[in-house]
C-alpha positions in Angstrom: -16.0 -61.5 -31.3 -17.8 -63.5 -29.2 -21.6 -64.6 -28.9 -24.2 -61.5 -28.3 -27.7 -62.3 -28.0 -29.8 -58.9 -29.3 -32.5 -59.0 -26.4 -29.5 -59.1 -24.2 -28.3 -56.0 -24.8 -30.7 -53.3 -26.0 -33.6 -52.8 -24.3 -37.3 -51.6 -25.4 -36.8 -48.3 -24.8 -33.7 -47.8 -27.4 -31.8 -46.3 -24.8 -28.9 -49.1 -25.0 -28.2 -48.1 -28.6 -25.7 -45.5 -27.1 -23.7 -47.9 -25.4 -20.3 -48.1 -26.7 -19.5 -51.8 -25.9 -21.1 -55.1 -24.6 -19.6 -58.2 -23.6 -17.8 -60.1 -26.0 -17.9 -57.6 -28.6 -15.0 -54.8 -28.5 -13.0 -52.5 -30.8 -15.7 -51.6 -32.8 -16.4 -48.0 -30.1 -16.0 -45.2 -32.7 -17.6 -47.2 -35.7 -20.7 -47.7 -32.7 -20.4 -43.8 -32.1 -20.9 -42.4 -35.9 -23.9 -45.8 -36.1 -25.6 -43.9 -32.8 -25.2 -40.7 -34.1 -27.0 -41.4 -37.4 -29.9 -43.4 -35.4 -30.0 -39.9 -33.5 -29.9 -37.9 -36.4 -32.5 -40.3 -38.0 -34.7 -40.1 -34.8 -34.4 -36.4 -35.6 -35.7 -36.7 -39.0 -32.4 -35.9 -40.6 -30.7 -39.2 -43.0 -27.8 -40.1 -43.9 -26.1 -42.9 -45.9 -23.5 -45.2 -44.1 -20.9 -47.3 -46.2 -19.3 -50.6 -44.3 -16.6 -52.0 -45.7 -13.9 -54.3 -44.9 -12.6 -58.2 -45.3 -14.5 -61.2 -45.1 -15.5 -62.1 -41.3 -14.6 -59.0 -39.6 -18.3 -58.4 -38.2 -19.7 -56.1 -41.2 -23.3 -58.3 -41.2 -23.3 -58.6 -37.2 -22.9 -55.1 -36.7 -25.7 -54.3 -39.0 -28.2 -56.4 -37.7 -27.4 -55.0 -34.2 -28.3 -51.7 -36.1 -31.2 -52.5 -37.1 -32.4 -54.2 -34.3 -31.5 -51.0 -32.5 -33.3 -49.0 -34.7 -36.5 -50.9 -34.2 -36.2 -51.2 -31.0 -36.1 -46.9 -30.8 -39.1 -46.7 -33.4 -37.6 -46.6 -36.2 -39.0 -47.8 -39.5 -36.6 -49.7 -42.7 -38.3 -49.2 -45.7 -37.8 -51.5 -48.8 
């Protein structure tokens, strides 16, 4: 997959959250669609709850933390 530094790719203004690729890290388009459409609908005020599956190494924890950081990044609060 390649090495992808966060601060790289999505800026402050959580604009870059809608982008649909970045260098070194392809294939995963429509899974980054439906994540930018619930950060949307979560922006909105609406929730939602999002199940990732798969085997062991295929980017499940990488692809969350990009999530997260993206969520920050738009305002976007985690709650424990």
């Amino acid at each position: 997959m390649g090495h992808l530094a966060d601060a790289d790719h999505i800026t402050d203004e959580g604009s870059d959250y809608c982008r649909s690729s970045w260098p070194g890290w392809r294939g995963r388009a429509r899974e980054w669609t439906l994540i930018t459409g619930l950060l949307q609908e979560a922006q909105a005020g609406r929730g939602a709850v999002l199940l990732v599956e798969g085997r062991s190494g295929i980017g499940k924890s990488r692809m969350l933390h990009i999530t997260t950081t993206a969520a920050a990044r738009a305002g976007l609060v985690l709650q424990p």
